[in-house]
N, C-alpha and C positions, 0 to 999 in steps of 0.2 A: 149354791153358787150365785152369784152377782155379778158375772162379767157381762162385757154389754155382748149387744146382740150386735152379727158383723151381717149387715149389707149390702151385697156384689149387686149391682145395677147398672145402667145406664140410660138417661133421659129418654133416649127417642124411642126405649123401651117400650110400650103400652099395661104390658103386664105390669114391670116398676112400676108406671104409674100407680094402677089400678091398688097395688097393695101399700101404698104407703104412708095413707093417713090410720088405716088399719094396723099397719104395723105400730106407728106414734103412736097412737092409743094403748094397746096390747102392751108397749115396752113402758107407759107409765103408769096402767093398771098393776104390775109387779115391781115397779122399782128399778128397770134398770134403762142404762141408757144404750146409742144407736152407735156402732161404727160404721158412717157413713163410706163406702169403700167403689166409688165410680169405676169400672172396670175395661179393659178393651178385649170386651168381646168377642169383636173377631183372630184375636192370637189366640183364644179358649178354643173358639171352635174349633181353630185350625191346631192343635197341637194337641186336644184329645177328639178329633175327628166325630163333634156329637152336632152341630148343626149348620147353615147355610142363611147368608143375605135371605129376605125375604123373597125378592124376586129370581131364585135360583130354586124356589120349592116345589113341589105339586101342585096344580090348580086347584087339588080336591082340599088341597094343605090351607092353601089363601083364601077359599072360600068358607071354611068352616072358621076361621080365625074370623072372617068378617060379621058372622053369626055368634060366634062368643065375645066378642068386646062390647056389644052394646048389652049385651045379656049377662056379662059379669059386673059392666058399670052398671045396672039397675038394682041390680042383687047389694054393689056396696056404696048401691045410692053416691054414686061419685061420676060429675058432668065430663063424657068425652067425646069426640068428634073422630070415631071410628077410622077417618079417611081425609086427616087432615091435608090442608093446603101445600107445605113444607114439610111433607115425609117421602122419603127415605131423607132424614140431615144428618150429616157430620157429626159423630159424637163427642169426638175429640173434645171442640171451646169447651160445651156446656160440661162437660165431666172437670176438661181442667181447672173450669171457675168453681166445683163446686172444691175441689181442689185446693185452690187458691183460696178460696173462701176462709176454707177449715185455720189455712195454715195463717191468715189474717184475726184467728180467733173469732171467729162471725158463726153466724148459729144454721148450722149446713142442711135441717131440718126445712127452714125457711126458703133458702137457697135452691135447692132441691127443690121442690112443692113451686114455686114460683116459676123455674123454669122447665119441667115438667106442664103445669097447668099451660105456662105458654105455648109449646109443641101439641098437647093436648085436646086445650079447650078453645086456648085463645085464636090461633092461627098465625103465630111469632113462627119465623125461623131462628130455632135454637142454632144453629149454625154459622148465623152469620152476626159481628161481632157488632152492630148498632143495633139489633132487636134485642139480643145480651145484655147492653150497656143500658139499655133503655127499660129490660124487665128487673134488674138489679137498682137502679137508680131509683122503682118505685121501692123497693124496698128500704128506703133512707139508705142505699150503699153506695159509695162510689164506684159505680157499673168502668168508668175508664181503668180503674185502677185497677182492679182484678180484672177485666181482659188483657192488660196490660201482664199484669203478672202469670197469666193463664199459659202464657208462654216461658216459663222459665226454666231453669234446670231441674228447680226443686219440686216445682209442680210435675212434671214428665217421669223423675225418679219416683216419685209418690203412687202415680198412677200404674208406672212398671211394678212397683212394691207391692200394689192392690192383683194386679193380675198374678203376681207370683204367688201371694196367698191364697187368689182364687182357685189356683191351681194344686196349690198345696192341701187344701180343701177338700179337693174332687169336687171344687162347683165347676161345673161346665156351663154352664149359660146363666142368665139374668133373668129377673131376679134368682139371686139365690142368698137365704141365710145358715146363719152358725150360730145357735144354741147352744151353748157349754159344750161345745165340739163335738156336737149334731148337726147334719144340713139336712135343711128342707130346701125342695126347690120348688119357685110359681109362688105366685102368689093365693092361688087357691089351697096354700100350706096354711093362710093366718091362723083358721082357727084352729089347727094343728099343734100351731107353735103356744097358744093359748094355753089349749091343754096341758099341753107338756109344762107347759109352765106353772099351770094349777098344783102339777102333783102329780099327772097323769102317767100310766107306764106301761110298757110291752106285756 
């Protein structure tokens, strides 16, 4: 099979992050390509009741998370700032510009990874629409014009489209993929999904 590989995320994710230049790789050491599919999260958790805002968890939950993100970024050698400036941000813009991106024909790989790195690495709020316009502008894009459009009907129906698949799925949280109508979830699936794609089997 050769379908692409589908993508449930969201930027202010850290785990997203963490898996997704792993994932690029993986999906063009076999041939196939990405459906980038930005999700809302919080309708997933809340309608298969599988998790909670960050600051609604166990302390034991938040502190062991703070021990594996610098220990999963060193493992996939990928720069992040554990305890960024601008976190918890709004997922919405940066989901609907990646959104908007796609449906402007723009390469949502790039998009994605740019503003990821900014909530990340860099210390951009993804959420607010002149650090957006400002991280897409370097990318030669017209950063006003897709926050512009990030608002629109098409984009909003797109992102409902994504969670209704997410759900149809049974991905319940982010990241989550679909291998020829297999899911893995986390990003500690990559080399998983490798496998499987080698040839690998039950």
């Amino acid at each position: 099979m050769s379908d692409p590989i589908k993508f449930y995320f969201a930027c202010v994710s850290p785990w997203s992050y963490l898996g997704l230049d792993a994932l690029k790789e993986i999906a063009d050491k076999h041939g196939r390509t990405i459906a980038y599919k930005p999700t809302d999260v919080g309708r997933t958790w809340k309608e298969t009741g599988s998790g909670k805002p960050l600051g609604e968890r166990p302390d034991v939950m938040k502190s062991y998370r703070l021990l594996e993100l610098p220990r999963w970024a060193a493992w996939r050698g990928v720069p992040l700032n554990a305890e960024p400036k601008h976190f918890p941000a709004p997922f919405y813009l940066s989901s609907n510009v990646i959104i908007a991106a796609g449906q402007a024909g723009e390469d949502m790989f790039a998009v994605t990874r740019a503003l990821m790195r900014g909530c990340w690495v860099e210390e951009r709020n993804i959420g607010d629409e002149r650090d957006v316009t400002e991280i897409l502008d370097g990318l030669g894009l017209d950063g006003a014009t897709l926050v512009a459009a990030a608002g629109s009907d098409a984009v909003a129906a797109e992102l409902s489209a994504n969670t209704d698949e997410a759900l149809a799925d049974n991905a319940w949280s982010v990241p989550s993929y679909v291998v020829d109508g297999e899911l893995f979830y986390g990003q500690d699936r990559m080399e998983m999904i490798d496998w499987r794609l080698s040839g690998g089997t039950n």
